[in-house]
N, C-alpha and C positions, 0 to 999 in steps of 0.2 A: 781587841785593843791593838793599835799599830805601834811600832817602835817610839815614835811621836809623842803620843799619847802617854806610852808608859816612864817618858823621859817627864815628861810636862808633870804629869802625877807623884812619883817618886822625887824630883826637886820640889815640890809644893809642898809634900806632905815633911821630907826632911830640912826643909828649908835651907834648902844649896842650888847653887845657879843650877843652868839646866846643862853649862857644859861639862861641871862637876859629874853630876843624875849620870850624863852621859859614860863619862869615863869610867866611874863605879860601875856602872852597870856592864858595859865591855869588857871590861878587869875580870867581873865577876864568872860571866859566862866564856872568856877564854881560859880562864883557871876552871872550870869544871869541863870545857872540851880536850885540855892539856892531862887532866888527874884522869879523864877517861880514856885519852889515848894511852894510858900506861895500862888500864885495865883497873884501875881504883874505883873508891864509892865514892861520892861526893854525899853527906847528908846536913841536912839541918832541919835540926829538931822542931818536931810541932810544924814543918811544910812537907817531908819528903826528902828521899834520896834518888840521884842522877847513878845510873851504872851501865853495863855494858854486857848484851846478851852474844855469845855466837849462832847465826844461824847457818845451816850444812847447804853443800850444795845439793840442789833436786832438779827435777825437770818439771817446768812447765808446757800449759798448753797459748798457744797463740792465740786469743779467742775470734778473732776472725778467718782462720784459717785451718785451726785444729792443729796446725804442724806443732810436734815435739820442740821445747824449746828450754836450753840450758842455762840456768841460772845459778849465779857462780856465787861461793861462801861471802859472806859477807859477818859484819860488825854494826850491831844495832846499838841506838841508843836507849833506855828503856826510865821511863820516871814512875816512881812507885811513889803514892801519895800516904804521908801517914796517917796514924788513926786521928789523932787532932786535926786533923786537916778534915777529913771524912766526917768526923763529927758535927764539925762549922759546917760544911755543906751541906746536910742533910740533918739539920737541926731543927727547919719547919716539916722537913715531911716525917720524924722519929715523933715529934708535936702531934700533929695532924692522924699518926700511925694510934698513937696512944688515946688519942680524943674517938679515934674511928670504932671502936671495941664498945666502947660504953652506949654510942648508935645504937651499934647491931644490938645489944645486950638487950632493948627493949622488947616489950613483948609486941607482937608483930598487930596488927589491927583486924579488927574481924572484918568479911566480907559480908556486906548485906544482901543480905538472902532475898533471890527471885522472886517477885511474884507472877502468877499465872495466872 
């Protein structure tokens, strides 16, 4: 879904223009780039929380080269989705997981035996 898109969608479904959608929507994710330059959590319940992992610096390799090559600490951003969210998306295959059991469970079919 392109920025477009999620502007077009989000005024439709709230019913506010789309230059409104737009500005909420900016508002929204420069207040969660701002709370995580401080090192804060951003969450909301039943989608997930936005935070902020450190990683060290190490050496890589070049891969068309092999030369050793240094890669310097950085500040990741990291979204962690919650269990209600996880639930909604894997709601047909937990279905599907529960339906699969009672399959197997049959008794399997005989093979018909050779004749010679």
């Amino acid at each position: 879904m392109t920025k477009a898109e999620l502007i077009d969608a989000v005024s439709a479904s709230a019913g506010v223009s789309k230059a409104d959608a737009e500005k909420t929507l900016g508002a929204f994710f420069d207040h969660v780039v701002a709370t995580a330059k401080k090192g804060d959590k951003v969450a909301w319940p039943g989608f997930g929380s936005f935070s902020t992992t450190k990683s060290a610096a190490r050496t890589g390799r070049n891969p068309q080269t092999g030369a050793a090559v240094k890669i310097a600490a950085s500040t990741r951003m990291k979204f962690t989705a919650s269990s209600t969210l996880k639930q909604n998306l894997n709601a047909k295959k937990a279905a599907a997981k529960k339906a699969a059991p009672a399959k197997k469970a049959a008794a399997p079919a005989k093979k018909a035996a050779k004749k010679y």
